[in-house]
Structure formats: C-alpha cells, structure tokens
N, C-alpha and C positions, 0 to 999 in steps of 0.2 A: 906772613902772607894774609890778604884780606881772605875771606869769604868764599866771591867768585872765583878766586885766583885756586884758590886748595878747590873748589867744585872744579872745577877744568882741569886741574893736576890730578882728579880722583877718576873723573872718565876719562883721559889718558889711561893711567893706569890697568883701570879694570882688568880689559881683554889681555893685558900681561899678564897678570896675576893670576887669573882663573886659568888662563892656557899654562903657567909653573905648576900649580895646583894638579891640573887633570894630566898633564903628560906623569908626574911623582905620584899619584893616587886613585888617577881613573874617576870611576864614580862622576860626571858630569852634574848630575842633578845636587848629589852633596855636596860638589866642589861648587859650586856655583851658588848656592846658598848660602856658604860659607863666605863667599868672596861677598857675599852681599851686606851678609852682618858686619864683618872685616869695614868696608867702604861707612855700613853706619856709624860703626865705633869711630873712626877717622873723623867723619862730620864734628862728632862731638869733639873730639877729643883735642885735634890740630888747632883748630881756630883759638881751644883754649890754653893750652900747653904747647902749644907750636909745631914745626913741621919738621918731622925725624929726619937726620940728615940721609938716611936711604929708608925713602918712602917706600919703596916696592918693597922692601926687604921686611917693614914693618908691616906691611899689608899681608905679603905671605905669611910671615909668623903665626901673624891674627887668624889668618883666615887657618893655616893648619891647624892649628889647636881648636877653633872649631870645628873642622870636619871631625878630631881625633875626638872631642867631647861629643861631637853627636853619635858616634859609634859606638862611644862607652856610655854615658847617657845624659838626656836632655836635661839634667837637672844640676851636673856637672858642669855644663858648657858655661854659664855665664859667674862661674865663682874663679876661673881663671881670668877674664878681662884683664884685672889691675895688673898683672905680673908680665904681661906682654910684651907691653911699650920698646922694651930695653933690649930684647931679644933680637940676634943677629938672624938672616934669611940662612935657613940651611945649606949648608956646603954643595949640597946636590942636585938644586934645582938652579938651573941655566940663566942667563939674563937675557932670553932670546923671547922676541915678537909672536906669539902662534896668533896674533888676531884675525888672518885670514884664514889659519887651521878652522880659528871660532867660527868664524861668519859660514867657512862650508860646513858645519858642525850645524847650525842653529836655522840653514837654509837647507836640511836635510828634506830630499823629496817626497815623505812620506807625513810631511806635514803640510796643514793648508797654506794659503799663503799671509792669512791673519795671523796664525801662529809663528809661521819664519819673523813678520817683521816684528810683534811682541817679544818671541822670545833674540833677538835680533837687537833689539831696544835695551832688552835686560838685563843681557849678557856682556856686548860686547859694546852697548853705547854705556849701560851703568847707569843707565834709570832707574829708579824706582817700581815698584809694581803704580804705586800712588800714581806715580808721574807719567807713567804710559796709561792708565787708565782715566786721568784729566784729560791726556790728548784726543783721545777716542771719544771721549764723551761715552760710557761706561762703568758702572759699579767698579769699583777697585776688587769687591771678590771675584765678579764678572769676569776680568784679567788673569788673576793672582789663578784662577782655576783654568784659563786658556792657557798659563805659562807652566802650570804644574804638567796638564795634558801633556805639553810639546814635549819635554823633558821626558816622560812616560815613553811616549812613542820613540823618542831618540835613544834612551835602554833598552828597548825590547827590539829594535831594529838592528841592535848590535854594533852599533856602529864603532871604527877604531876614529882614533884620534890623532891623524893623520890625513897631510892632502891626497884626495886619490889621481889615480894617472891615467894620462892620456886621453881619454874623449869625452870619460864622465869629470872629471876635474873641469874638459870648457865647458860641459853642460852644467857643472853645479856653479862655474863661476857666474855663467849668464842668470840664474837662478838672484845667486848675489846679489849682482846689478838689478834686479826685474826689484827686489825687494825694498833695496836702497832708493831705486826711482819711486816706489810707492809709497816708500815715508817722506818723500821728498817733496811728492805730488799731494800729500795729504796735510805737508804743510803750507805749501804755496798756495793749495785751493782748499779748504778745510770742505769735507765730502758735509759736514753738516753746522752747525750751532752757529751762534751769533756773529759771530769774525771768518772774516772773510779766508784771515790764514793765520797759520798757528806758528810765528817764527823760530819756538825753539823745537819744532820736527825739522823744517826745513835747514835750521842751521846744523842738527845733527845728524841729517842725512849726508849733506855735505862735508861735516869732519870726517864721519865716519869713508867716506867715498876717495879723501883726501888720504886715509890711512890708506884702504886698495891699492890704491894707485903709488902710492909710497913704496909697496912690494911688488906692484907690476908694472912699472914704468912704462912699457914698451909695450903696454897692451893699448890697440886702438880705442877699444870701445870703453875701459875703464876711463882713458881720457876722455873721451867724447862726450860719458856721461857728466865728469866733470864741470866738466865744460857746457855742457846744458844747464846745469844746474845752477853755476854762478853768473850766466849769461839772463838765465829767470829769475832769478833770487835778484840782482841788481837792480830789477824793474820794481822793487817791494814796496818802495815806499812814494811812487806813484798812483800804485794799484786804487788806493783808497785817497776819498776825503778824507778831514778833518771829523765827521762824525759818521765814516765808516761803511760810506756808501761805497759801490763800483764804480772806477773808471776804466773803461775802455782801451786798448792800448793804440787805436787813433785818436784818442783823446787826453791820453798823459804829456804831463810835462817833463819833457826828456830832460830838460837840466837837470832833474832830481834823481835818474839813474844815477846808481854808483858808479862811478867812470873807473874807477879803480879793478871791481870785480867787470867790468864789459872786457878791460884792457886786459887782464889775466887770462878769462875767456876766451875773447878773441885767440888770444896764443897758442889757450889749448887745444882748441876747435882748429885749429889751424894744425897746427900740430897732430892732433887724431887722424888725420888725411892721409897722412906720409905714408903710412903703409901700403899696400896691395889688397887689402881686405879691406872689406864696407860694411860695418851694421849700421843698425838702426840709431842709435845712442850718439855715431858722428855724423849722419843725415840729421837726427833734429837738432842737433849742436849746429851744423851747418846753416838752418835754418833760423835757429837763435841767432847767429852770429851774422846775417843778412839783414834780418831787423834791429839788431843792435848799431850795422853799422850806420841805417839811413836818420839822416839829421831831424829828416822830421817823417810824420808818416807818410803822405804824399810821395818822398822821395821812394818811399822804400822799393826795391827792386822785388816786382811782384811775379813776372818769370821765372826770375831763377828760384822764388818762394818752388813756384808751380811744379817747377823742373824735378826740384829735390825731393816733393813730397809723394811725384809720379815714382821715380825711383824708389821713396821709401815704401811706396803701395807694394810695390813688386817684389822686393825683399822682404817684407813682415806686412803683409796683408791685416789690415783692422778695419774696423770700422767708422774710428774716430780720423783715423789715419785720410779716412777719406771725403770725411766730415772736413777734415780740416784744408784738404785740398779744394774740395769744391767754393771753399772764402776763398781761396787764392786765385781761382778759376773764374770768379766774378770779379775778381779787381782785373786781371786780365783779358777776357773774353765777356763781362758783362752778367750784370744779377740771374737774365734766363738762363745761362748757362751752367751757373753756378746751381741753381733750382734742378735743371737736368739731372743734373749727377747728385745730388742729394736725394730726385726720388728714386734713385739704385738702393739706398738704404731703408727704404720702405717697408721692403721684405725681410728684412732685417730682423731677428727675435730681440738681439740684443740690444738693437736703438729702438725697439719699440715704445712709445712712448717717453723717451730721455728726454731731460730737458735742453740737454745740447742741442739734437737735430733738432726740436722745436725752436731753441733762440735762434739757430741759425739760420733757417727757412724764414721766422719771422723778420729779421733782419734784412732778408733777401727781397723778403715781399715789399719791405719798405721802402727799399730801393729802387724794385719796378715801378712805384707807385698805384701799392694797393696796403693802404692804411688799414683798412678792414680785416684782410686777410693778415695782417700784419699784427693788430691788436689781438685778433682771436688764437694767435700762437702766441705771442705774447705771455696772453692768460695764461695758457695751460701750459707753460712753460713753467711759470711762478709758480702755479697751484702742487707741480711733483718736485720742483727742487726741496732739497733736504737745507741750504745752506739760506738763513736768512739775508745775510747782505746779498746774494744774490740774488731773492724772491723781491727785496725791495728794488734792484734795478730794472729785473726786469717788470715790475708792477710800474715803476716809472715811463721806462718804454713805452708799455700800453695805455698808461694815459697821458703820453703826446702823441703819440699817433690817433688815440680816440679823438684827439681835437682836428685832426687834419680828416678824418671819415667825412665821406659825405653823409648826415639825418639821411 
C-alpha cells in the first residue's frame, strides 16, 4: 500500500481501536494515548515492512502494551515496540464500531466547544496533536494542552462508556452534529490565515459525518447534515482563483462543481425530508440543494431560498440565519428590503460589528445605488475580518465601488 492509502486505512481504524481499548481497560485518556503512539508506530513501520494482514489486530496489540508499560513504567514502554508486530489481537476484545460511543464520549457537555472538536479530531478522526493544531493556526503545545484539559474533565465527570438513552443520547447526538458542522465550517471558510479554506478539515468532517450516518441511517438530520456538507464542499474549487482570491457564488463557474458530490447531495437532501421531523441541518441542506440545482445564478429559485430560511428562523433562531435571509429577501422583494431586516440585527451583541453584517449591508447599498455607503462598509468590513483572502476581496469591492462614488 502506498502512503496515502495506509494514512486513510490508519483513520479508519483509530475510533475502533481506541473504542476495543476503553471498553477492555477504561482509562480514556491512557487508552487514547496509547492508540496514538499505536497509529505512530504504524506510520513508520507499514510503509516500510508492509501492512499486517489484521491491522486492527495489530494496532490493539501496540496500543495495549502501551497502555500496560505506561502503568508499569514510562521507561519500559518503548523497549517493547520490536516484539509487537507478530502478536495476534486478544481473544477478548470484540470487532465491533464504538465510533459513535467516541464521538458522544469526546462531545461530552462539560466541555467547551473548541475542545469537543480538538479532542473530536484526535480521537476519533486520528490526527495528530501537530495536525489539528496547523489547522487552527495555533502553537502545537497550545492544542496538545487543550486536548489534555478535555480528557481531565471527561475523568473527573465520570463518565461511562457507553451511549446514554433516551432524551440526552438526542441531546448529545445534536451536540455531535453542532461540532462536525464546525469543523466542516472551518474548513470550507477558514475563520483566519492565508486560504480561503483548509480542505483537509472539510474533507474530515465529512468522513467522519459519513461514519454517523453509517450507524444512524434513518436519522433526518444526520443525513441532511450530509448532505449540506457535500452539496458545499462540491462548490470548492470554484470558490477561488488561480491566485486565491474570492469568488462570489453569482460569479462561479458552475461547470467546475463536482457534479458527482451535487448528484449524491441532491439524494440525500432529498432523502432527509421523508421523515415527519424538520431541523435545521435538512432546511440548510434543502437550501444547498436549491442552489445546486439552478444552472446558472440568475435561475436560481430565490422564494423558495426565502421560504426555507423563514422556516429555518422559526425553528433555530440565529442571527446569521437571518443575515442570510435578508440576501434572499433582496433578490426577491429588492435591496431596501433586504436593508430592512438587516437593521433587525443592529441590536444585535453578537453581529456587532461582524464582518458578515457589514459585507452584507455593503453589498446591499451597492445595489440601491450608494457606492459611498457601499465603500465605507466595505472598509470596515476588510479592517475586522480575521481571514486574508477574504480581507482582499472585500478591499477589492471597495475600490470599485470607490470609482463609481461621486468626488
């Protein structure tokens, strides 16, 4: 196997291996350490001696005798490695999936929600501490000390290791999804640095979304998240130039969607409906899949945008939720309208000064035709974005519409 191929067979793996681990020995924070060193040793070892014929089996081994040397002592733990390799998985530990046992394990509510999707990322995607803290744009001890915390707090909360039932199992599942969309979201729109978006968050939000769903089939909103995700994810390589500017999505060239991921999308979004139940996750899936279908942007059907995002206000009240209504409310009912309900968030603490509500308002003003008002949000739009491709489009913005002001 090349490379890539054992990297993708090793996060696979992980969330098995640590859920055999913790169900035979408890202990999360050790077993999970364990399974980390386990996945290093692999890195090295596969590519160059090849790939055991039961990987899992070898990963458990590794990783128990780690946990067993770090209990006896740290200085024992790495004079075992060489003898590993050959060792069959114990008779005792099951060949069964706990990756969603993980995910409500590591999305436990006594953590913030930086720590769910870190320790989230490290547990059960099989990243690196290194590799979730390049995504972040943060010191690697920075992380490595956010992931230690989380783990802390999940011992001392006592938690079993086990799905819990009945009301808090759909509360921790929604939790799940809340965290999976936030790494998903922070790969599609990178919250800061250079690029615009960071594809390997977004493509691991979506494995990992794919695993969920894999175990809850028949859950609406697991699909719907799906399905928003590959419905947005398809638009990727649109989004940008050739040297990494912003494009618009009235201004992408739809031939370059993945036709492939809209077509799956499409399905599932369709598919998330069927049930009797309505969140959020198959409202903006629905709305993916309305701009997915129209051929060009002109076509796109901008009522039913409107419709769906009224309903989604109703059901999960936000603020962006209505940010985003109010564009669809100007392609409908026209830019003052769309301005109307935008100053609703005025009063708003949490759009205070965002640079959303300002691109958008600025945007709007350009539309009524007031270049001036237009440019001046503009600016101060660019001046608090954290993300630079986006600081240069909107500095773009601002000066063409500086050439349309009247001196």
């Amino acid at each position: 196997m090349t490379e890539p191929v054992i990297e993708d067979l090793l996060r696979e793996l992980t969330p098995r291996v640590l859920g055999a681990l913790v169900r035979r020995h408890g202990q999360f924070e050790g077993c999970e350490d364990a399974v980390q060193e386990a996945v290093l040793a692999a890195t090295v070892q596969w590519p160059a001696e090849g790939v055991p014929d039961n990987p899992r089996g070898w990963l458990v081994t590794v990783a128990s005798r780690r946990l067993i040397d770090q209990m006896r002592s740290e200085h024992a733990r790495r004079e075992r490695e060489s003898a590993t390799a050959g060792e069959v998985v114990p008779a005792d530990v099951p060949d069964s999936d706990d990756t969603l046992v993980l995910l409500f394990l590591c999305c436990h509510p006594t953590l913030t929600a930086a720590s769910q999707t870190a320790l989230t990322l490290r547990a059960v995607g099989g990243l690196t501490t290194a590799e979730i803290a390049r995504a972040f744009l943060v010191p690697e001890a920075t992380m490595a000390a956010r992931i230690s915390r989380a783990k802390q707090r999940i011992k001392a909360a006592g938690s079993s290791f086990s799905l819990p039932a009945g009301a808090e199992r759909e509360e921790r599942l929604r939790v799940v999804l809340h965290v999976l969309y936030l790494i998903f979201n922070e790969g599609y729109t990178a919250s800061s640095g250079s690029e615009l978006h960071r594809a390997d968050l977004a493509h691991e939000a979506i494995r990992l979304t794919r695993m969920v769903r894999a175990q809850l089939p028949e859950d609406g909103e697991v699909t719907g998240l799906l399905a928003l995700m590959l419905l947005t994810h398809a638009r990727r390589e649109a989004r940008t130039t050739a040297t990494g500017d912003l494009v618009p999505l009235d201004e992408q060239d739809r031939a370059t969607w993945d036709r492939a991921l809209i077509d799956e999308g499409l399905g599932l979004a369709k598919a998330s409906l069927a049930g009797l139940a309505l969140g959020p996750y198959q409202l903006q899936a629905a709305i993916a899949a309305t701009h997915a279908d129209a051929a060009t942007a002109e076509e796109t059907n901008w009522p039913q945008v409107h419709a769906l995002y009224l309903v989604l206000e109703r059901i999960a009240p936000n603020p962006m939720v209505t940010l985003n209504r109010a564009i669809a409310l100007a392609e409908t009912e026209g830019p003052p309208a769309g301005l109307a309900l935008l100053s609703t968030l005025d009063s708003d603490e949490r759009m205070a000064g965002h640079h959303r509500l300002l691109s958008v308002r600025a945007h709007l003003l350009e539309k009524t035709g007031d270049p001036a008002g237009a440019y001046e949000h503009y600016r101060r739009a660019a001046k608090v974005t954290a993300s630079l491709a986006e600081r240069r489009y909107l500095e773009s913005r601002a000066g063409r519409v500086r050439g349309l002001s009247v001196p």
